[in-house]
VEXGU-780376 format. One record per residue: x, y, z of N, C-alpha, C, O in turn; residue in one letter. Coordinates in steps of 0.05 Angstrom, whole numbers, plus 5000, padded with zeros to 4 digits. Last residue first. Example, Ala and Ser with C-alpha at 12.3 -4.5 7.8 and 13.67 -1.06 7.14 Angstrom:
<pts>
525749555142527349795143525850015157526850235161S526448865156524649105156526449345156528549345169A
</pts>
This chain:
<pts>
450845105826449644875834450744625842449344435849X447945705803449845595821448445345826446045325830X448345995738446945755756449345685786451745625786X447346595715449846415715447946285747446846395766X445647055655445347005686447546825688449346825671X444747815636445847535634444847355655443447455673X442148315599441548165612443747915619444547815597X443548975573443448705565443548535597444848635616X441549675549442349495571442749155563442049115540X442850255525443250005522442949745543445149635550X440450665536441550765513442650495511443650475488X435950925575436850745568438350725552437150895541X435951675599434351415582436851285585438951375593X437452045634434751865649432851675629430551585631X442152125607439952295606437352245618435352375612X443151465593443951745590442051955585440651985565X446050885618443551055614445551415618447351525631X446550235610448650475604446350675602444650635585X447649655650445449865624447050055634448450075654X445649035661447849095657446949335635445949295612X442748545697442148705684444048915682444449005704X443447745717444248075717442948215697441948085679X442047205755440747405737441447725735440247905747X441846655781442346885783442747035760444446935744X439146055795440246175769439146495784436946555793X440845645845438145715831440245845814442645795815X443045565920442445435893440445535869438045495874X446046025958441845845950442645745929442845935913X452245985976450246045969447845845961447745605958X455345716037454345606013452645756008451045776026X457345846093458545576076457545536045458445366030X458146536080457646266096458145996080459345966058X460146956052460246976083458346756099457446776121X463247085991461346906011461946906045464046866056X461247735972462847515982460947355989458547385993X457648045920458448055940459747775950459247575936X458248605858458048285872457848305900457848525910X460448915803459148885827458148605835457548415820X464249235764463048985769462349065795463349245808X466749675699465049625729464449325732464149165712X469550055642469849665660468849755685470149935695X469750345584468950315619469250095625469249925607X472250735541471750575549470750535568470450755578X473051355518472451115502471450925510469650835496X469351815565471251615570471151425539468951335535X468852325596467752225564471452025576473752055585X466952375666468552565651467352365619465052265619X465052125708465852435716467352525691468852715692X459851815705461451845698462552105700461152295694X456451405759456651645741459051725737460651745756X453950855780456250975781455751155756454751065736X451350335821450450535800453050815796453550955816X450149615831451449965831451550075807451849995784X447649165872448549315854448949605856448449775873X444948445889447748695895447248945868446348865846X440448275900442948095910444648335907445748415928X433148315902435848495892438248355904437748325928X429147745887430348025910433548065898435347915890X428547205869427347475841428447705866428247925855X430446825877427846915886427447155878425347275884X435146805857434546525848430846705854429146695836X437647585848438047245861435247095848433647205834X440447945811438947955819437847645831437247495813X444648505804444548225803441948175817441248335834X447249125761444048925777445348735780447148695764X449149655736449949445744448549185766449749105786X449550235711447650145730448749795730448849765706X453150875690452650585689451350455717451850535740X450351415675450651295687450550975675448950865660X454152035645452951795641452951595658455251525664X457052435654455052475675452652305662450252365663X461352405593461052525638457052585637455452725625X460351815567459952085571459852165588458552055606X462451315522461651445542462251755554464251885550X463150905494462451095477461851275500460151435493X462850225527465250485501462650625498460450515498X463249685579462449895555463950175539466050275545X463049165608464749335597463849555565463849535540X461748955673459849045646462449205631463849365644X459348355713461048635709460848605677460348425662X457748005771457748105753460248355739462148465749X459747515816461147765810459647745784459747525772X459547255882458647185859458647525846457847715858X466146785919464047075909462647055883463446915864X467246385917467946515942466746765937466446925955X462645735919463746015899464446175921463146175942X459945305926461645405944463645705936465545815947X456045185886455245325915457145465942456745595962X460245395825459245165851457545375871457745615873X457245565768458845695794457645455809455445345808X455445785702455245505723456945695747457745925744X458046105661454946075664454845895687452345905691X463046515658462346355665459346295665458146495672X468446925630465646915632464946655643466746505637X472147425591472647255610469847215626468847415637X474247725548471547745549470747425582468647295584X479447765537477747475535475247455535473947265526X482048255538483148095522481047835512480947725490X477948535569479248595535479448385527477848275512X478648255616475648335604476348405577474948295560X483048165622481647915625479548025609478747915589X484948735633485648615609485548415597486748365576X482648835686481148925651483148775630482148725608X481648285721482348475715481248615692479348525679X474848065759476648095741478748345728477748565726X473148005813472648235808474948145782477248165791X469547225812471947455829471547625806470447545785X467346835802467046855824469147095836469947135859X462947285743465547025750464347005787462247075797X459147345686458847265711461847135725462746915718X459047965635458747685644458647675675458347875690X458548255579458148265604458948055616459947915598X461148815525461048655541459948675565459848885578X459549325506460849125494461648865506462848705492X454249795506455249595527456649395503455349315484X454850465484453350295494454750035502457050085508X453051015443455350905463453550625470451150585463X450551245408452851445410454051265435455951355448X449150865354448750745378451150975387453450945378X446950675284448950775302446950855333444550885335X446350065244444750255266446750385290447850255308X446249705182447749815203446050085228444550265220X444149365156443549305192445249525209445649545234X443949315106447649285116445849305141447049125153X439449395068440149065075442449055101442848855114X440149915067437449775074438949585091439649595114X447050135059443350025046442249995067443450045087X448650855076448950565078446050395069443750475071X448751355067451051215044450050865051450550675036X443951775084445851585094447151475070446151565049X439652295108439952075081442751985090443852145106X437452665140434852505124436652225100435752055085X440252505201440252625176438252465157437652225158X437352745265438152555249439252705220439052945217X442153295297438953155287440153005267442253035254X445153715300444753535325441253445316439053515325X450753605253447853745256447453645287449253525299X457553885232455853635246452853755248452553995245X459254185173459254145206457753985210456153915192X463853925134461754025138461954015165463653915179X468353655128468753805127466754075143467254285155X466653115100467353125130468353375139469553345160X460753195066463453145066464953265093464453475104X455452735069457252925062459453035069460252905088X453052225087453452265063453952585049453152655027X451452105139449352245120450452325097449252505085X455551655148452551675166451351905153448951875160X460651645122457851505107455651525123453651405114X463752245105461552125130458851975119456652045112X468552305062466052285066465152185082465451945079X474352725035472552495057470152515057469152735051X475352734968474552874991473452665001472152484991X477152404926479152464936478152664966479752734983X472552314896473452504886475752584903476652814900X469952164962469652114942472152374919473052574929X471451615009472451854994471651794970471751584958X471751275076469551395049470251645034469751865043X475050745118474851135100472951025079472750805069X473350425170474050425143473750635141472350765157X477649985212477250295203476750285180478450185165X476449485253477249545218476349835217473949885222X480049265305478149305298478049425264480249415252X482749155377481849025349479549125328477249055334X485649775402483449595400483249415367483549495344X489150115377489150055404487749955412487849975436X493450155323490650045339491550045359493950005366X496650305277496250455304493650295310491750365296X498349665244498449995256497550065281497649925301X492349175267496249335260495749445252493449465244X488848805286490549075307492549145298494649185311X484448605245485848585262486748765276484948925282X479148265205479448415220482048345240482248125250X481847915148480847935169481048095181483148215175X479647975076481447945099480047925129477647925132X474948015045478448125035480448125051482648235046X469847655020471947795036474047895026474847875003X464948054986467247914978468847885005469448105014X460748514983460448225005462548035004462347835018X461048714916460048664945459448484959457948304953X466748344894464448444889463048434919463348274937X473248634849471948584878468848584881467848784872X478848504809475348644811474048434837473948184840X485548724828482348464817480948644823481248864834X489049054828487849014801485748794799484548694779X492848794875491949074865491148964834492648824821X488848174911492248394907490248564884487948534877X486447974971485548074942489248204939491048264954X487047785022486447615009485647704977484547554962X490247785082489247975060489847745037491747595034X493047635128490447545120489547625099487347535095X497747795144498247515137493747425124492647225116X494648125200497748065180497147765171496247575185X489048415201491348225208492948175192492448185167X487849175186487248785181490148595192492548645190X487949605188488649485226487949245210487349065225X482749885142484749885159485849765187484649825207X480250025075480349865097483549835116485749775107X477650455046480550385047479150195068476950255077X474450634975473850565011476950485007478450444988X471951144919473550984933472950864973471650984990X468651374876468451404900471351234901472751224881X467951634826469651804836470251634866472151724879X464551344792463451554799465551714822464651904834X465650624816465850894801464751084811463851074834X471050544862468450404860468050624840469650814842X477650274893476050484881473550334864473550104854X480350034946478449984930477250254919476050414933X485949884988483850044980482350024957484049964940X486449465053486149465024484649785017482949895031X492549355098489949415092489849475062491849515048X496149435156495049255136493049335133491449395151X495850105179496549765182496249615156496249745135X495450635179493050495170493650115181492049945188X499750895196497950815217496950715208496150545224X505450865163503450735165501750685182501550445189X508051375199508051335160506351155150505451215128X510850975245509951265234510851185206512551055194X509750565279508850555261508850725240507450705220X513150335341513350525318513150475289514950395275X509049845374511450005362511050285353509050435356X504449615385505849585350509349625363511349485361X502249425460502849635431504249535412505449335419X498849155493500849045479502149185458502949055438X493949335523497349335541499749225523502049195532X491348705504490948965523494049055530495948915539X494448435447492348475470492548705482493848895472X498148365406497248135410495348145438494647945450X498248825339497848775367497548555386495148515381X500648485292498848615304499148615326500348435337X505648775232504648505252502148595273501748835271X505648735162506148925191504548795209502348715204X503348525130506448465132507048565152509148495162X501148885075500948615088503448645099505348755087X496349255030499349375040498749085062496349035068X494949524965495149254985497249335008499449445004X490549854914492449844928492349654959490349634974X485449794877487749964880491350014893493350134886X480449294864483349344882485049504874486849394861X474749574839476849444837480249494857481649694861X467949404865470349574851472649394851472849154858X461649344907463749194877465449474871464549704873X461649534973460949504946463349464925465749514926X465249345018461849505025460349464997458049374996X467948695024467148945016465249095019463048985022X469748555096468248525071468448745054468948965063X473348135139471948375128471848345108473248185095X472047615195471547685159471548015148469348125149X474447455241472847535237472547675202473447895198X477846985290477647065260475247185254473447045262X480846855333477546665321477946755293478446595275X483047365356484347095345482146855329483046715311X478147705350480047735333481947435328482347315307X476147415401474447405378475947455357475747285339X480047585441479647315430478247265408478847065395X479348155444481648095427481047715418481447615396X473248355435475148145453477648125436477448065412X469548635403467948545443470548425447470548355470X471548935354470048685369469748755397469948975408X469149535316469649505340469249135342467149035333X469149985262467849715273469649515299471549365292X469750625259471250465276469150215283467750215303X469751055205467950885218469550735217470950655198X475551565200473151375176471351255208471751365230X477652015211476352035189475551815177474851795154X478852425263479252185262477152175228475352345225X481152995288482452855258481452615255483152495241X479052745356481152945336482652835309484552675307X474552235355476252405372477652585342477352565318X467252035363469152065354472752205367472752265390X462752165410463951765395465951865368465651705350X459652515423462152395429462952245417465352265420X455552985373455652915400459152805400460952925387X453853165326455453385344454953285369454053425387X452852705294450352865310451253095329449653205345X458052625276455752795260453352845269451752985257X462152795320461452645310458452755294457052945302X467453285338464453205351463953045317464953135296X472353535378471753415363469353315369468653245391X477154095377475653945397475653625370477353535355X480654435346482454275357479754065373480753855382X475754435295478054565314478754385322478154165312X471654275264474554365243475754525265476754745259X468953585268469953945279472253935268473953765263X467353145252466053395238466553575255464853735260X470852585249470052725272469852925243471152905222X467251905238468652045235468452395245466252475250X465751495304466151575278467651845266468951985282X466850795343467951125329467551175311468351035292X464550405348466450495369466850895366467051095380X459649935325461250225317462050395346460350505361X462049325336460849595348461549725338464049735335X461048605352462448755341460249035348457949025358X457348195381460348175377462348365369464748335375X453248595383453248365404456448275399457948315418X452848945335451548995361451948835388451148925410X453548455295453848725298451548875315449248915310X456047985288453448075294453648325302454048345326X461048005234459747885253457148055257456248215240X463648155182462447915184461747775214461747535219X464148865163465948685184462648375190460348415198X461949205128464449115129465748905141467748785134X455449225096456149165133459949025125460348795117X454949605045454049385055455449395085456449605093X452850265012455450125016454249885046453049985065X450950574963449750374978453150144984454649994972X452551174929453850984934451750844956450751014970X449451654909449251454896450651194901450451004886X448152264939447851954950447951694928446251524933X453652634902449652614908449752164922450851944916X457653084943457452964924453752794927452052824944X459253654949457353534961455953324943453753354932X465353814936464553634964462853654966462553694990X463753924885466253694886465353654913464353434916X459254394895458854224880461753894883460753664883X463554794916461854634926460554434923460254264941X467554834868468554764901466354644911466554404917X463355134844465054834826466354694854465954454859X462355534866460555334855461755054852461054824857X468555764867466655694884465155514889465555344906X468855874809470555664824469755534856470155314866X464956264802465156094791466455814801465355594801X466156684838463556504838464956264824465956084837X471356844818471256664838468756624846468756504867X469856994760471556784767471956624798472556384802X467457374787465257244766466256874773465156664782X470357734811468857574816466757494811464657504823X476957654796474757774795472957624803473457384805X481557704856480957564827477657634822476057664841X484558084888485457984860483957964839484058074817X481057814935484457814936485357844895486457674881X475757924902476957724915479557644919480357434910X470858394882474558244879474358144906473358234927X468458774885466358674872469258444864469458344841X469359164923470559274898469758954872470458944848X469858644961471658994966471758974933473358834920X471258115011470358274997470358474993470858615013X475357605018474757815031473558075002474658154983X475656985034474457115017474457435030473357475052X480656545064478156735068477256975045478957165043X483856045041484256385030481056415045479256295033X485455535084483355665068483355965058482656125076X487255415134489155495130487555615092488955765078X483755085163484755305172486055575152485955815155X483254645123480954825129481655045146480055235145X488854465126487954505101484854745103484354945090X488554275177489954385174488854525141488154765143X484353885175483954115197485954275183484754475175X487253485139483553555130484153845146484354045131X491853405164491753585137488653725139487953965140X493653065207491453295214491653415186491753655191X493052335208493952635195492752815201490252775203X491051865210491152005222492852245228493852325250X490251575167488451535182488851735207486951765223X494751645123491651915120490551755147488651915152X497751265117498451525129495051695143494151795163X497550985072497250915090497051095123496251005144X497951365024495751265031494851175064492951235078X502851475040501451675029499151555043498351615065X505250925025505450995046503251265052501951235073X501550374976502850684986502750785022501050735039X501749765000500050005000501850255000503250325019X
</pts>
């Protein structure tokens, strides 16, 4: 893969390039100079190149269940300052970031293997393989500079568009430059090289060489709205449904697990003896927000509250890890199936919760 290419995932040019923009200054019917027929003109033509018309239907990239194994983590950011806000001008993006972050639940799921796909038919432009991955929580690349993208493919589609795919596992890329690719094709696996700090596939949307926010399909330049958008890049069929945060994992042990048990393994139990030295829920969630509460339930064999907590967030966090439980303080918990509720609430709504349980017996 060109280096150039590989580069753009996290470059400040886009910000830098919009700062740095001739401001129009008016006076005498001129524009620094140039008349201004000529700079309508070029104008129009400026606007017209970044607002390109919804004709791309781009499919679900990454081959799992999306919402339960995998997550949009991050999208692309629509502030042209140093902050950063996602196209509802809310969190789930950060500074310069410019494509959609499909997220797994576990580095173990990445070793399993997970499929990425094409969004739509085009042809392979460029390959880049060979750069190794992350192998878990706490496990950094290195020094990647010049290739944050990692392994990864780019694909140009007509009508100007193009997608890159990015962080694929080493050793998995499965198209070289010049085949014709057709929607839903794999092209590798989801992985952690380059700059990852989580397993997951970044993809970019460019058209005519300008970024594009496939959540309403204009150009990342624009400002963010704080309302739906009437029109999207993605089909019908792709399932895709954005979510500004919500729960990536839950489960049951007999102890408060570390986080890099909860990353790396998603670390979980359904059974527990009666002699369990504790019975431990716990919830690991992303997209989060100061003064978002996580709520955390267990709930015993007789349907009465067994333990829980409720904790508010003092600040925007990517991630979270909570658990709640309590010890054993006699010879043997009640026998029966225990029952958690595990929810991310924002604003005195729901914004995700999921259920588990685990049998003592």
């Amino acid at each position: 893969m060109d280096a150039r290419v590989g580069a753009d995932v996290t470059s400040k040019d886009r910000k830098m390039t919009n700062r740095n923009a001739e401001q129009p200054v008016f006076g005498k019917l001129s524009v620094r100079g140039v008349h201004w027929r000529h700079w309508l003109l070029t104008t129009l033509m400026a606007v017209c190149a970044v607002r390109p018309a919804l004709s791309l239907e781009l499919q679900n990239p990454v081959a799992c269940d999306l919402g339960q194994e995998c997550h949009i983590m991050q999208v692309v950011d629509r502030d042209n300052t140093d902050a950063a806000k996602d196209f509802l001008c809310g969190t789930l993006t950060y500074d310069t970031h410019k494509g959609v972050d499909f997220g797994l639940s576990s580095w173990a799921l990445m070793a399993e293997g997970v499929d990425v796909l094409a969004v739509t038919g085009g042809t392979v432009r460029a390959i880049r393989d060979g750069m190794s991955d992350r192998s878990g929580y706490r496990k950094p690349n290195g020094d990647v500079g010049g290739r944050e993208c990692g392994n990864g493919v780019v694909i140009d589609h007509e009508g100007g568009w193009s997608t890159q795919y990015c962080h694929m596992r080493r050793g998995s890329i499965l198209v070289r430059s010049g085949d014709r690719v057709e929607s839903g094709q794999p092209l590798g696996l989801v992985g952690a090289s380059g700059k990852a700090d989580f397993p997951h596939l970044h993809l970019v949307v460019r058209n005519n060489g300008n970024l594009i926010d496939p959540f309403d399909g204009r150009n990342a330049l624009d400002e963010c709205e704080a309302r739906r958008p009437t029109g999207n890049l993605w089909s019908d069929s792709a399932g895709i449904v954005f979510r500004p945060g919500g729960v990536l994992s839950e489960g049951f042990l007999d102890r408060v697990p570390e986080y890099p048990d909860v990353w790396n393994d998603a670390i979980s139990t359904d059974i527990l003896p009666t002699a369990a030295p504790a019975i431990v829920a716990w919830g690991h969630f992303f997209g989060l927000r100061a003064g978002d509460v996580i709520d955390i339930q267990i709930l015993a064999p007789s349907g009465e509250e067994f333990s829980r907590d409720r904790y508010e967030m003092p600040r925007n966090r990517a991630t979270q890890f909570r658990a709640v439980g309590r010890r054993l303080r006699g010879n043997e918990w009640p026998t029966g199936v225990y029952t958690s509720k595990v929810s991310l609430i924002r604003d005195g709504s729901v914004i995700e919760e999921r259920t588990g349980k685990v049998t003592l017996q």
